[in-house]
Structures are given as structure tokens and as C-alpha cells.
PATISE-663922 format. One line per 5 residues: for each residue x, y, z of C-alpha. Coordinates in Angstrom, 3 decimals. Layout:
N
X,Y,Z ~ ...
//
This chain:
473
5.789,-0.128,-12.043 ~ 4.398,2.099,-9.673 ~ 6.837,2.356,-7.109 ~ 8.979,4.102,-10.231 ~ 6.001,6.934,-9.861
6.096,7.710,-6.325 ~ 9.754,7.085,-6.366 ~ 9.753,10.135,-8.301 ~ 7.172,12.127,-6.646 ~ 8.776,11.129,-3.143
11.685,13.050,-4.444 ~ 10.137,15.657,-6.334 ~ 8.172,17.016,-2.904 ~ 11.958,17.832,-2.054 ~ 12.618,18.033,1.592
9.241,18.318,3.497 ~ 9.617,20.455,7.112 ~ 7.358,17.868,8.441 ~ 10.065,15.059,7.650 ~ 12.976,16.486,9.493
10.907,18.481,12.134 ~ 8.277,15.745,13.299 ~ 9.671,12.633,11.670 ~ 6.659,11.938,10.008 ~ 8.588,10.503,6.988
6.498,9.142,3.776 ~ 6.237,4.806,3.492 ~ 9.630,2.886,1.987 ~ 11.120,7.069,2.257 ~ 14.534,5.897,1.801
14.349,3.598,-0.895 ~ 11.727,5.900,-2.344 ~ 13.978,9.027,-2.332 ~ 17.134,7.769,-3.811 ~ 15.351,5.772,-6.487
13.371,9.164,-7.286 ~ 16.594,11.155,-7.548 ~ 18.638,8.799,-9.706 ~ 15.081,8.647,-11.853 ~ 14.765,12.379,-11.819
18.433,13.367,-13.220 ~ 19.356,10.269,-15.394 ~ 18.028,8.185,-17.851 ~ 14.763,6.038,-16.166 ~ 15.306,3.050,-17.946
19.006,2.941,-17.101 ~ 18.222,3.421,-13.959 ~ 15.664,0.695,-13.919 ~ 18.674,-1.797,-15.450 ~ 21.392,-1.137,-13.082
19.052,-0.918,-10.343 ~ 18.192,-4.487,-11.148 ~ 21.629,-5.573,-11.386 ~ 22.843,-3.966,-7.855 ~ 19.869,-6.225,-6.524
20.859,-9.194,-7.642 ~ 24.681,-8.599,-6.713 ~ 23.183,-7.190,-3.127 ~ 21.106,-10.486,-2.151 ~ 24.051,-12.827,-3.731
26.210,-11.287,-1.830 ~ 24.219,-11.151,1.585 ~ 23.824,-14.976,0.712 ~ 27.429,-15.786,0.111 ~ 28.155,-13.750,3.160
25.764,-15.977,5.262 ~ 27.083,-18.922,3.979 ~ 29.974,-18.479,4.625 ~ 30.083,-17.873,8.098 ~ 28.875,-21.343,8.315
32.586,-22.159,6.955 ~ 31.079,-23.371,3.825 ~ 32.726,-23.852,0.765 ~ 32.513,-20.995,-2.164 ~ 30.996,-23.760,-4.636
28.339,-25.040,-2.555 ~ 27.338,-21.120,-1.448 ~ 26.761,-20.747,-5.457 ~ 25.227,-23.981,-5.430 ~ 22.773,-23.559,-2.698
21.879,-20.138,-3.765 ~ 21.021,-22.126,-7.374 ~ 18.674,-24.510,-5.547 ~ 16.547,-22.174,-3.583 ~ 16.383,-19.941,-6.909
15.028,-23.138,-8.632 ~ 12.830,-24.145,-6.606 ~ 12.042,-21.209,-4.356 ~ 11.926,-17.912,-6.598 ~ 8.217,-16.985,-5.209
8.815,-18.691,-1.991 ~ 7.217,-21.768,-0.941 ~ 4.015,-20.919,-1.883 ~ 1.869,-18.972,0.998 ~ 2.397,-15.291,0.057
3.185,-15.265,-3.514 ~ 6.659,-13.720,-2.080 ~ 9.613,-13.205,-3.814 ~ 13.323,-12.301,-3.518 ~ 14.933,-11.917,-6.803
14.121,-10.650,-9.641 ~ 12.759,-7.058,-9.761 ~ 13.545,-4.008,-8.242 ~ 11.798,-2.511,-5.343 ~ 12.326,-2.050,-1.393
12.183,-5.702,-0.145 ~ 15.311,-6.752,-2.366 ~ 17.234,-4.126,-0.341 ~ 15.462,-4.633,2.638 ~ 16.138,-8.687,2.701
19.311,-8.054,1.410 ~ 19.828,-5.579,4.769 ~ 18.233,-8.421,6.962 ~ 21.003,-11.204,6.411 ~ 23.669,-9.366,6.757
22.741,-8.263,9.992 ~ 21.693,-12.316,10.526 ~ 25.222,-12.667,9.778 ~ 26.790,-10.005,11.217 ~ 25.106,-10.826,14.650
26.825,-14.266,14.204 ~ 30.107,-12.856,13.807 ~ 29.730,-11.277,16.728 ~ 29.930,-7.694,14.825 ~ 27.027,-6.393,17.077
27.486,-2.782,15.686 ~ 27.001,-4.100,12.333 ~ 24.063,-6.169,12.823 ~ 22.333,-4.037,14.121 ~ 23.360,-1.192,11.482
22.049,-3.443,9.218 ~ 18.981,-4.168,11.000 ~ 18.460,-0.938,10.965 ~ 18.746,-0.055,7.163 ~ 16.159,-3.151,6.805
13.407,-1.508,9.045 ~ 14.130,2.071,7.217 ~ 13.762,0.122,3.924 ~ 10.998,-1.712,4.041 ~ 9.383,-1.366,7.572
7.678,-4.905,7.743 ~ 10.476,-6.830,6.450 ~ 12.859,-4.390,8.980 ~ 10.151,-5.302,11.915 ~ 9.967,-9.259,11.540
13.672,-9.385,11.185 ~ 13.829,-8.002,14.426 ~ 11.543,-10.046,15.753 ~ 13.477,-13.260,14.980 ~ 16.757,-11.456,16.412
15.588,-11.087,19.712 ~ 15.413,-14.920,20.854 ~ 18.884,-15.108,19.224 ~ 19.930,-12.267,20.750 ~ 18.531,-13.131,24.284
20.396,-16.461,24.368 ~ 23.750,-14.644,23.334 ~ 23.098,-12.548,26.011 ~ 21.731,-15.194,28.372 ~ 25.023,-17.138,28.249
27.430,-14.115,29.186 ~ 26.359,-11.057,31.397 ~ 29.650,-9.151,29.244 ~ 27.675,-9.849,25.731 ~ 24.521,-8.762,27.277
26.152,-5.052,28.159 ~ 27.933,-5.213,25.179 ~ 24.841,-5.747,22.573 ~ 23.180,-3.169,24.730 ~ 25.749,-0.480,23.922
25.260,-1.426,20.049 ~ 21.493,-0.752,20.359 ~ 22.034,2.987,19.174 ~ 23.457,1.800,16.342 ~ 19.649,0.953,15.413
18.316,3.287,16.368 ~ 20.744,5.574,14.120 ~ 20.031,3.857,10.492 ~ 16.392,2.766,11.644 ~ 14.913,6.050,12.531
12.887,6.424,9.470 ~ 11.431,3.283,10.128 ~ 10.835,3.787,13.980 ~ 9.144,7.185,12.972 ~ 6.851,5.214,10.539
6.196,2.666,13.888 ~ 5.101,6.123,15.958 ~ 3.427,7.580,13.509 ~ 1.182,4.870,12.703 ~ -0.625,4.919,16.837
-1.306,8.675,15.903 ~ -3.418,7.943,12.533 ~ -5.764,11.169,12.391 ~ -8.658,9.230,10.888 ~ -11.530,7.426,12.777
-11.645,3.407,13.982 ~ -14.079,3.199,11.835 ~ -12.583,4.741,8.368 ~ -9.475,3.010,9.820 ~ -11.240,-0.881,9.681
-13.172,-0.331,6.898 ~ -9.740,1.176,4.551 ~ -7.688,-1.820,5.687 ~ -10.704,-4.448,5.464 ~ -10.540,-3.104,1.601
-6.758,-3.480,1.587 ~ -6.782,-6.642,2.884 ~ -10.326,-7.978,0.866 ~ -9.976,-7.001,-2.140 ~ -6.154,-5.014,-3.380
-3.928,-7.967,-2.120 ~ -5.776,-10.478,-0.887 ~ -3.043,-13.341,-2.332 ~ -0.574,-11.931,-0.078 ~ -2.081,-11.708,3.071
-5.530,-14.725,3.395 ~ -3.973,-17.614,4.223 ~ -4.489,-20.206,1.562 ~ -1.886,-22.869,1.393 ~ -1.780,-26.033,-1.164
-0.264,-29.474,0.782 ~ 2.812,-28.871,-0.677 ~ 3.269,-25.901,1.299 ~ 2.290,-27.392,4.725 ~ 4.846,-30.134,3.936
8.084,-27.731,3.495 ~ 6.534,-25.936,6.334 ~ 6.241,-29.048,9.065 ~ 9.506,-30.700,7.113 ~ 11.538,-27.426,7.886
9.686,-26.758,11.032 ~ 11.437,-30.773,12.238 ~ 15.166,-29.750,10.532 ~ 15.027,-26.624,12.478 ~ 14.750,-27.864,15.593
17.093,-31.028,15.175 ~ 19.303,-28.058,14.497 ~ 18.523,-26.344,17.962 ~ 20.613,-28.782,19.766 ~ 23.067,-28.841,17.507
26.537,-27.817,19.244 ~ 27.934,-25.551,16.700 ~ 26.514,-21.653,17.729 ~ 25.980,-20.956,14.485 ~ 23.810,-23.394,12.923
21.994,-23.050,16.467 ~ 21.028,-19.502,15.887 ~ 20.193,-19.808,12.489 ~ 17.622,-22.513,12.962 ~ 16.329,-20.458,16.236
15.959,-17.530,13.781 ~ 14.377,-19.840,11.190 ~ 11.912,-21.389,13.699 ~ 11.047,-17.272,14.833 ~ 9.531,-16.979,11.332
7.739,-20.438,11.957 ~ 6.148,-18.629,14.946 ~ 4.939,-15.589,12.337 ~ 3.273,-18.361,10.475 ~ 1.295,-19.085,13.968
0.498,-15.984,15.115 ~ -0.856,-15.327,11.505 ~ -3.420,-18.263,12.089 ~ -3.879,-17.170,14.734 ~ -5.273,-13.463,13.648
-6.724,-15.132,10.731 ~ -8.696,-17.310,13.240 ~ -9.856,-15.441,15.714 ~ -9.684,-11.754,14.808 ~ -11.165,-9.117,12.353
-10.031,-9.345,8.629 ~ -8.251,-6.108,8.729 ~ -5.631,-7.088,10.852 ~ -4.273,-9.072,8.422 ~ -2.541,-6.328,6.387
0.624,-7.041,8.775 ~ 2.263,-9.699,6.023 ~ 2.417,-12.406,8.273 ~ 2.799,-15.033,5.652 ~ 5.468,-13.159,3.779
8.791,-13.077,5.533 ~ 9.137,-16.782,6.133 ~ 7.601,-17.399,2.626 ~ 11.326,-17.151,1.339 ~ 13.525,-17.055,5.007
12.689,-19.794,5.976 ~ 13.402,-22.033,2.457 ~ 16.695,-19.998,2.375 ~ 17.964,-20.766,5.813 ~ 17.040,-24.419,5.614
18.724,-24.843,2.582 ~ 21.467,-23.621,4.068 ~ 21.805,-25.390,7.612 ~ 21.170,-29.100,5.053 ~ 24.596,-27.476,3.145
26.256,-28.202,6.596 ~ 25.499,-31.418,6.730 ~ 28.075,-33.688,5.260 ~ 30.360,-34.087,2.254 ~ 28.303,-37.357,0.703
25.249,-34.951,0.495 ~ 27.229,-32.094,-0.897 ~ 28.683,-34.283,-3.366 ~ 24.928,-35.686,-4.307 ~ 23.420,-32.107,-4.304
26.350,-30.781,-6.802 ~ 25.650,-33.809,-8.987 ~ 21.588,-33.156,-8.992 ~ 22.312,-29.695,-9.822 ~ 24.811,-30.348,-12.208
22.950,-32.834,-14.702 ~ 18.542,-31.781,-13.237 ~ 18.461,-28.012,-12.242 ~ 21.147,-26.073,-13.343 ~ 20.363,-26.562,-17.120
16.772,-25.904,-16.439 ~ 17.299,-23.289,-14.375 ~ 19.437,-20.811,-16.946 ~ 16.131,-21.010,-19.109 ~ 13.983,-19.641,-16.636
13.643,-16.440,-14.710 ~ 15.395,-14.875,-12.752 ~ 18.735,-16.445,-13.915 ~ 17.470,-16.175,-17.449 ~ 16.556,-12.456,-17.127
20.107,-11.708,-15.094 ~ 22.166,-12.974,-18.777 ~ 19.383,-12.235,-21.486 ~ 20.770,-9.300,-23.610 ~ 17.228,-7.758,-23.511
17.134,-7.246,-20.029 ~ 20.014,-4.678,-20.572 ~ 18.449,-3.279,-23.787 ~ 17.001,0.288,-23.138 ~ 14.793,-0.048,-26.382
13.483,-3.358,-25.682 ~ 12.663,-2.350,-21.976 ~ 10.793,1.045,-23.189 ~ 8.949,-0.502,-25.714 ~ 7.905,-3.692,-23.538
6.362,-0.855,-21.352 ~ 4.959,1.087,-24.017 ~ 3.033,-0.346,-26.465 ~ 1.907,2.777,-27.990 ~ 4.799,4.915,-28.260
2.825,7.922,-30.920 ~ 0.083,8.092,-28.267 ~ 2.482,8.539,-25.396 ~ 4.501,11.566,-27.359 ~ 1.774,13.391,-28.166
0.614,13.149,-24.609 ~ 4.117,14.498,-23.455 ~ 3.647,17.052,-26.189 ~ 0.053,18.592,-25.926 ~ -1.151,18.041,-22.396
-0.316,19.936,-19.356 ~ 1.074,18.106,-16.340 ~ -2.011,19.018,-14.372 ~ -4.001,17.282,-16.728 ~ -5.445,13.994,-15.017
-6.751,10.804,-16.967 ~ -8.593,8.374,-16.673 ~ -7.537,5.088,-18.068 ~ -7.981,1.223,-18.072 ~ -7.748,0.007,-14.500
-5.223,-2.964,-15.609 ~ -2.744,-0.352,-17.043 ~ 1.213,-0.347,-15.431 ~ 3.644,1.634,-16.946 ~ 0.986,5.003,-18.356
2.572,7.144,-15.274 ~ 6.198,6.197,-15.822 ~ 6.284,6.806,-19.618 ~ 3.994,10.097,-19.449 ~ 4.708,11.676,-16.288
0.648,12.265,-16.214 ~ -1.308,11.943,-13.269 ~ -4.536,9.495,-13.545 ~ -7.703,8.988,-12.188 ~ -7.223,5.610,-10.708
-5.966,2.046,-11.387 ~ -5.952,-1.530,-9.999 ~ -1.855,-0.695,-8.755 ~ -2.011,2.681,-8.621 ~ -3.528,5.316,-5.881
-5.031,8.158,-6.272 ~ -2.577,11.417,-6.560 ~ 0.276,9.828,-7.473 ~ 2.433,12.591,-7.113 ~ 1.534,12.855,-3.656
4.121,11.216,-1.641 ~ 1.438,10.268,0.445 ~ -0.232,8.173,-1.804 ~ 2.244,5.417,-1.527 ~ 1.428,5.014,2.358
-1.541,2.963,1.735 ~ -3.312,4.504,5.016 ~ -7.167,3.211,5.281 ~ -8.627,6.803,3.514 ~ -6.504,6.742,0.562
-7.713,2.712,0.486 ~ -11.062,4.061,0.833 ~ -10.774,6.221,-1.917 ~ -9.365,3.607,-4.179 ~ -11.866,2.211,-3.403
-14.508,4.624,-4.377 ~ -12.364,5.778,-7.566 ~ -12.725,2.175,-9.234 ~ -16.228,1.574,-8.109 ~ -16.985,4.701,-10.705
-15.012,2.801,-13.555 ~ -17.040,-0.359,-12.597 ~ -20.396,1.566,-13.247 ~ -20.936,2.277,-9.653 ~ -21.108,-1.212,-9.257
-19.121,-3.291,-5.987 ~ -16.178,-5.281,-7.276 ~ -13.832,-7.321,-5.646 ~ -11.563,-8.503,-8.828 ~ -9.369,-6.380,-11.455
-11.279,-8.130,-14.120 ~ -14.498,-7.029,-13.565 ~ -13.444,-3.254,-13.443 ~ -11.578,-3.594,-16.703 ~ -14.857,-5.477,-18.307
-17.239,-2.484,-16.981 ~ -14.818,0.085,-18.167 ~ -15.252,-0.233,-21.879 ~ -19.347,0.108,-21.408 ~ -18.377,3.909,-19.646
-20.903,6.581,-21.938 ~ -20.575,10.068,-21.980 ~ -22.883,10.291,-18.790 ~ -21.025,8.612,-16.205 ~ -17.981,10.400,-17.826
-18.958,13.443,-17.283 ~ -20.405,12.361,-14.140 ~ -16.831,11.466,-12.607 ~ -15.311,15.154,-14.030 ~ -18.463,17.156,-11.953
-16.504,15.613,-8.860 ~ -12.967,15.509,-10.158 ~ -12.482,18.648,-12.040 ~ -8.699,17.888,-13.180 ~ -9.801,15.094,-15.215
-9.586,16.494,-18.527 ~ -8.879,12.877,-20.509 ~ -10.036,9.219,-20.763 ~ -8.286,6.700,-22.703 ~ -9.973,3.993,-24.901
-9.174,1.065,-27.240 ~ -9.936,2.225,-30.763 ~ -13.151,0.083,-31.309 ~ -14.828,1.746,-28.104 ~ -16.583,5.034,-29.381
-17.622,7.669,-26.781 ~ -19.267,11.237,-27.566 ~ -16.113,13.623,-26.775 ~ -14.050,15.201,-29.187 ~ -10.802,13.315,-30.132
-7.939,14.425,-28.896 ~ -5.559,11.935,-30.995 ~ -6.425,8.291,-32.618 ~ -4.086,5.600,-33.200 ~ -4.225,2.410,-34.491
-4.807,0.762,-31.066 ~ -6.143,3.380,-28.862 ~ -8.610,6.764,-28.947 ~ -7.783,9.673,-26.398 ~ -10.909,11.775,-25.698
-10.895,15.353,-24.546 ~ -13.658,15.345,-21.970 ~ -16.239,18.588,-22.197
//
């Protein structure tokens, strides 16, 4: 839930001089800025439900559209699209990846980056690369490595005919155009005004200890067999005479190369370097495309895949999620939604009510949704930077890791850490001392929040039945 925070405070900042003037626009801006508006002005948890629902029409869509410029049939799009759902909702296993089912940047971003797969396949160059575009200003990794696997496509369009050459050349502005937030990000990032040093030792914490699952390489068997499996369909597909299905496996066997040069980085380079995703995009492209170049096949396999799906998966996979949350009434329930998120609705009131917005508190580090339902700033927590409503905050640059860092290393009893759990034990044995001790340095914290049976020498602000808010003096 925290990109619903600095979604908000991206917009709230309004229009920075330094965004238009230098180009020195804040991480995911675009996605961050439209989401904060719509936030801002309407009802957040409405927002949060049709929001959901434009991503899943937005990815369908992009996948239908694919599909079908491989001439396939509307029923096996649907059908395909069920399969990698099934068995492919958080990829094939190597970056804990996913592409349905919540909403934030990459949905948009993914969504962005197979249309312009597709696009480039129609031969609309000016929309491909529109598109491409749009993915790099969404989500600037996703945006990059989509470009990345365009290029061999697009050099062997290009090698073929000198005319499609000049003429994908002219299109190029078109990227340029819808990208430019994400280019600026690109140029920005070589003129980082902090040291080599804070600069390895931020993203060796980024990469150690806040996602580690996404970015060390640690694959199960079953993993290295849908990756050597799809790496062999891929390139039985590389000779294959329809253009199409040739590009598409080219593109597929692009994010195979990520994979490598991941391995590579892994293997012979620092730690910090790994914060580049590497295992991420082909965690659910490449699954996706090879599903879809086996759709091509033949009719006998077609007719065997609708009959699997028909009696096995598809009754299996209504009960589970994301199909399950797309029809459930409660994911369209605004009540159900707030009070999943807020478990302690007289607590969060009388927060709204009696504290000012300056106020800053400190809280359990496992805690998601205290920011979105208070509109308070706090201290620190395990998803959450410091300033939050800073649109900084949500770049993840090496000092703001750094002081993540620092921030949950006082919640852990000055102690190092390198697992959520261990700051959320260590924060229920915080005294009055090393309370008081975090307020000499941070004088905005004026609260701390604590479960009920935790008692700590401050005045009470407000007691519930499940939690004790302390004024801090």
C-alpha cells in the first residue's frame, strides 16, 4: 500500500520547477501523479477498485491484442490467457514477479510493453514505439528491458529492407515523445550527487536486505526446467517461416539473455549491482510468449489444451486469485476493502481528529495501510521510507536506503537486522529511553503506537481494545 502514499504526495508537491525546467522528474512520476490526483479528489477506495479493474481489462486486452496478431482464434486467446494465469500468476518462480492482480506501475507498464510487441509486428512503427515509450515513463525498468528485447527484432526488420530501416528511424521520436520522463530518470541517475561510496553501500542495503527475493538469484529445478524447455521452443521458433512467431521467440529468447547477463553480475560483480531486476521481466514474458507461440501450433493441441482446461484448470482456477478476486463481490465492496485495511477503525478517527498532520509516528515496522487511512507521516517501516510525503522518498536512491536503514536499526534496539521479523520482535521491548532517544534526533515524532498489552511510561493519548497510542514527552 505504499505506492497509494507517495501517489498522493507525488501529486500533492504540485508541479515542481525542477520537473519541467531540468527534467529531473520523481521515480514511476507518471503513474505516480495521476494515481495521486484521482486519490486526492475522489473517494481512495474507489479509486483503488476501479483502478484494479482498468488493470485487469488493460493486460487482457494487450494479451488478446498479441494474440491475435498471430491470427489466433478469440477462444484460444481467452484460453491461453487462463493457462498462464493458472499456472504463471507470480511467474515461473525466479523473482517472485507478477502481472495481475494488484494495482501499481508494472501492470501499466507490461500492459504498455505488448502492445508495442505487437504493434511493432503490425508494422505500426509509430505505435510501437509510442507504446514503448509510455512503458519506460511508467515503470523505467520494465520500459528499459522491453527495449532491450526490441532492438534484435528491430535490427532484423531493418536488416532485411534498407526502406524499413529509414522508416523505423523516422518513428524513433515518437519515443522519445511519451518516454521522456523515463529518459530523464536514465540521465539523471549518471549525475547522482552522493558519493561511490554512500552510493554502494545504499544499494548493497537495497539489494541485501529490503528485496532480496526479487533480485539474488535463487531458483528451485522447476524453474531451470521452464527456463531451458522455453529457452529450446524459442529457438525451434527462430527458423520458423512465419515473421511473426519469428520475432516473438527472438524477443522471448532477448529476455533469456537478461537471465545471463544476471548470472553473470551475480557471478562476477559486487552485490549492489544487482538492484537492476534482472530476473524480473522474463519471470512472466517469457511464460506468456511461450504459451503463446505453443497456441500456434496445431488444431489437435488446441483441441487437447481446451479440453485440459475445460474439465483440470478452469474450475480450479475461478477459486483462486486473481480470477477469484476479479468476480468476488468483496473486491468491489468499499466497506470490506476499508476495513480489511483497517483493523482499528476508533484508533484511526481519533488520529484524523486530534493530531496535526505534522505530527510523525512511530509504529510497528510490519504495518501497510497506517499512511493511507491516516494521512500521518511515520517514523519508518519495513515498506515504507522515510518522509513519505516527500516525492523523493519513493526514488529509492542509496541515502534514503541508508537511512532506512538507520531508521529501523533504532526500532531493532540499535541492533543489525537483515529480516522484517526481527525488527517487529525488538520493537515491542522499546522503553521510554530509547524512545525518547529517537525524538532527541527526530523532533517531529510526537507518537508511538503499541499493542495494548505493551506498557511504556508516556502519557496515553487514546487506548483501545487492541492498541495504546502514547504521546511522547
Amino acid at each position: 500500500m505504499d505506492i497509494f502514499t507517495y501517489a498522493r504526495a507525488t501529486f500533492q508537491q504540485g508541479f515542481s520547477p525542477e520537473w519541467y525546467q531540468k527534467f529531473q522528474f520523481p521515480s514511476n512520476f507518471l503513474f505516480n501523479w495521476i494515481l495521486g490526483f484521482l486519490m486526492s479528489n475522489y473517494n481512495p477506495f474507489k479509486i483503488i477498485i476501479l483502478g484494479r479493474v482498468l488493470s485487469y481489462i488493460l493486460i487482457s486486452y494487450s494479451f488478446i491484442y498479441l494474440s491475435r496478431t498471430l491470427k489466433l482464434t478469440f477462444l484460444t486467446s481467452i484460453l491461453t490467457y487462463i493457462i498462464f494465469i493458472y499456472f504463471f500468476k507470480d511467474g515461473i518462480g525466479d523473482a517472485g514477479e507478477w502481472m495481475v492482480g494488484g494495482l501499481e506501475s508494472k501492470v501499466f507498464a507490461y500492459s504498455f510493453a505488448i502492445f508495442s510487441l505487437s504493434s511493432f509486428l503490425r508494422k505500426k512503427n509509430s505505435v510501437g514505439f509510442l507504446f514503448a515509450g509510455l512503458a519506460l515513463s511508467t515503470h523505467l525498468l520494465i520500459g528499459i528491458y522491453n527495449l532491450f528485447c526490441l532492438i534484435p527484432l528491430l535490427a532484423l526488420i531493418s536488416y532485411r529492407k534498407k526502406i524499413d530501416f529509414l522508416n523505423i528511424l523516422k518513428r524513433v521520436p515518437y519515443l522519445i515523445i511519451t518516454g521522456i520522463i523515463g529518459i530523464s530518470e536514465i540521465v539523471n541517475s549518471f549525475f547522482l550527487n552522493t558519493s561511490q561510496i554512500t552510493q554502494d553501500k545504499g544499494w548493497d542495503i537495497y539489494t541485501r536486505i529490503r528485496v532480496p527475493h526479487h533480485l539474488i538469484p535463487n531458483f528451485s529445478k522447476e524453474t531451470w526446467f521452464i527456463i531451458i524447455t522455453a529457452t529450446i521452443i524459442h529457438l525451434l521458433f527462430v527458423k520458423n517461416k512465419n515473421n511473426s512467431t519469428k520475432y516473438i521467440a527472438l524477443y522471448s529468447l532477448s529476455t533469456i539473455l537478461i537471465i545471463i547477463i544476471g548470472f553473470l553480475t551475480y557471478s562476477f560483480f559486487e552485490l549492489h549491482y544487482m538492484r537492476f531486476y534482472f530476473f524480473r521481466f522474463s519471470d512472466v514474458m517469457l511464460p506468456l510468449l511461450t504459451l503463446l507461440l505453443i497456441s500456434t501450433i496445431n488444431q489437435k493441441i488446441k483441441f487437447a489444451a481446451i479440453l485440459f482446461i475445460s474439465l483440470v484448470i478452469l474450475p480450479n482456477t475461478i477459486q483462486e486469485r486473481p480470477i477469484a478476486q476479479l468476480l468476488s463481490y468483496k473486491s468491489y465492496n468499499i466497506n470490506l476493502i476499508q476495513s480489511k485495511t483497517d483493523k482499528d477503525a476508533v484508533m484511526t478517527e481519533w488520529i484524523i481528529n486530534n493530531t496535526s498532520k505534522d505530527d510523525i509516528f512511530i509504529i510497528s515496522p510490519d504495518k501497510l495501510y497506517f499512511c493511507m487511512n491516516t494521512k500521518r507521516e511515520i517514523f519508518i517501516s519495513w515498506w515504507m521510507l522515510a518522509k513519505q510525503n516527500d516525492y523523493k522518498s519513493v526514488n529509492n536512491t542509496p541515502t534514503e536506503m541508508i537511512e532506512w536503514h538507520n531508521r529501523l536499526q533504532l526500532l531493532n534496539l540499535k541492533h543489525e537486522f537483515t529480516t522484517l521479523s526481527e525488527v517487529k520482535t525488538n520493537y515491542l521491548k522499546l522503553d521510554k529511553y530509547s524512545v525518547l532517544d529517537i525524538q532527541k534526533t527526530y523532533k517531529s515524532v510526537k507518537y508511538i503506537l503499541m499493542p495494548s498489552n505493551v506498557i511504556l511510561d508516556f502519557p496515553i493519548a487514546i487506548k483501545t481494545k487492541s492498541q495504546t497510542l502514547y504521546f511522547i514527552n
